[in-house]
N, C-alpha and C positions, 0 to 999 in steps of 0.2 A: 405463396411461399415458394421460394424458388430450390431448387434440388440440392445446394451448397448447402442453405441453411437449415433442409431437413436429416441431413448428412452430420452434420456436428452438432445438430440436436440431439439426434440418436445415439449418438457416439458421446454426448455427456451423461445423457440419463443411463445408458447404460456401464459407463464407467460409476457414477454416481451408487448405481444400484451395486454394482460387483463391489463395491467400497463399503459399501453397508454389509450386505449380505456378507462379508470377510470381518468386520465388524462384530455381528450377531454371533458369527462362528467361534470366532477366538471370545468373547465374553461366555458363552453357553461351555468351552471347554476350560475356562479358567474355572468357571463352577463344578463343574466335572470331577475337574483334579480335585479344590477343595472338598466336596463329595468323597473322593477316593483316600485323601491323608486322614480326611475327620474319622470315616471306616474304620482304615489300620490306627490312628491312632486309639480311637476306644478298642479295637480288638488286642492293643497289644498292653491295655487298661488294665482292661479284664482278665488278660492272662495271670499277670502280674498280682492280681486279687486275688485270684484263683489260686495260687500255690501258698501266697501268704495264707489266705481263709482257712487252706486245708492244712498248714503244716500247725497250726494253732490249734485244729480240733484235732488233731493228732496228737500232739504233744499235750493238753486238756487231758485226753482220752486216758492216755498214759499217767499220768499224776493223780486223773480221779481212780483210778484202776488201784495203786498203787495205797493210795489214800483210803479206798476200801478193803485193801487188804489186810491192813495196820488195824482200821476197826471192827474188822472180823476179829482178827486176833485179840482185840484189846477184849470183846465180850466176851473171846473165848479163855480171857487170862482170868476175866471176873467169874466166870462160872468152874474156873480148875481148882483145882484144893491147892493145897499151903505147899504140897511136893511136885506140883508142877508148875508151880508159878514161877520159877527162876530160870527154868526150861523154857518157859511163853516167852519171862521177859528180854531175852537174848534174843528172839526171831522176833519178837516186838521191836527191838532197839534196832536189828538190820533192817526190816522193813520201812522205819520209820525214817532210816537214813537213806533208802533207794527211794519212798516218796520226798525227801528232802531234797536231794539231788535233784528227782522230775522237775520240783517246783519249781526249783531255779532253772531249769532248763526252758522253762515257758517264756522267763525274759526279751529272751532274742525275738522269738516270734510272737508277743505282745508286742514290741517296739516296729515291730516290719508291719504289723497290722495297721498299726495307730500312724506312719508314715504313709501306706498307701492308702488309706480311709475307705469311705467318707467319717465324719463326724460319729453318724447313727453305727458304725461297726467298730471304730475307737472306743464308743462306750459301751456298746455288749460285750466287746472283749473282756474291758476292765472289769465291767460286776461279775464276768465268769470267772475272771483269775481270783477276784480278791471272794467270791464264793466258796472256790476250793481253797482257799486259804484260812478260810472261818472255820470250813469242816477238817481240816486238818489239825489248826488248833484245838478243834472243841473237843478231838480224837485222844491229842494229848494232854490236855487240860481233865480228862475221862480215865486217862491212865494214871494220871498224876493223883487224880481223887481217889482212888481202889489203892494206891499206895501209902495215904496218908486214911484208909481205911473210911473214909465220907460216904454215906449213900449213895448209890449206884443212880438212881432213878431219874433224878435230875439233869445229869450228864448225860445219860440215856436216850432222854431226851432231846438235850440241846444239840448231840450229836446226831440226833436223826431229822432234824428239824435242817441244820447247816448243812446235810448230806443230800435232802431233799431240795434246798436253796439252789447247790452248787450243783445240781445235774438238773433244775430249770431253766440256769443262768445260761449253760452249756449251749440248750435245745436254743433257748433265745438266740442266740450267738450266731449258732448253726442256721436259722431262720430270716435272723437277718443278713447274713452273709449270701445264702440264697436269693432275696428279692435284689441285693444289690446287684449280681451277678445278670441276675434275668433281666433287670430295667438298663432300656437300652436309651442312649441320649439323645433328647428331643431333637433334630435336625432346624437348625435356624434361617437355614440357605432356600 
């Protein structure tokens, strides 16, 4: 082989090779970047779950708060005599109207929860909301029975039963909102 032709040998394989090798490089940092968006995009995922998650158990929090204060007061209107009953039933009725208020105030951030999901926290949300909605009814349904003079016992019960529903549904909520948060997404690339 004569020294031209090992001259432009050398000089293909090694342009051939700088072709690939440049090749390799730009495909390994095309994956790279996708790497780097998929990162920020679940980080800026998660944020965004993060403030919905918590401004739901916030506003929950607030309602069942509110919601047990009403039925504090409601057993404490059942156990007052005939001359303090109209005195309960007045902080009964404002109570009953600032956990009314709460409740509706859940609204907004039940809809921001069930927008940014998944599925599995759309529906712990919904049985916590419609939970404290049971025990709040079953609060006033308990007031309404002591007015119409019915057995106490029964209501008594349904409201501690709906009271205990609605601060498991909460924990549930809370529970899953946390695994969502922690599970990080499967990398495909």
């Amino acid at each position: 082989m004569d020294a031209g032709l090992s001259a432009v040998l050398g000089a293909t394989v090694g342009a051939v090779g700088t072709g690939g090798a440049a090749a390799i490089t730009a495909l390994l940092s095309r994956s790279q970047v996708r790497f780097q968006v998929d990162a920020e995009h679940e980080r800026v995922l998660r944020d965004s779950r993060r403030i919905a998650y918590a401004a739901l158990v916030e506003a929950l929090t607030r309602a069942m708060q509110a919601t047990r204060q009403c039925d504090f007061s409601v057993r404490a209107y059942h156990a007052a005599g005939e001359t303090r009953r109209q005195e309960s039933q007045e902080q009964i009725t404002a109570e009953q109207e600032e956990a009314n208020r709460l409740h509706r105030a859940l609204e907004p951030h039940q809809a921001l929860v069930i927008i940014e999901g998944p599925t599995e926290i759309a529906l712990a949300a919904t049985e916590a909301q419609r939970s404290l909605t049971q025990y709040a009814l079953s609060v006033t349904q308990y007031l309404y029975a002591l007015n119409l003079g019915e057995p106490a016992d029964t209501h008594q019960a349904e409201v501690n039963q709906h009271r205990d529903a609605a601060m498991h549904r909460q924990k549930e909520f809370e529970f899953a909102a946390s695994r969502v948060l922690a599970t990080r997404k499967q990398s495909t690339a």
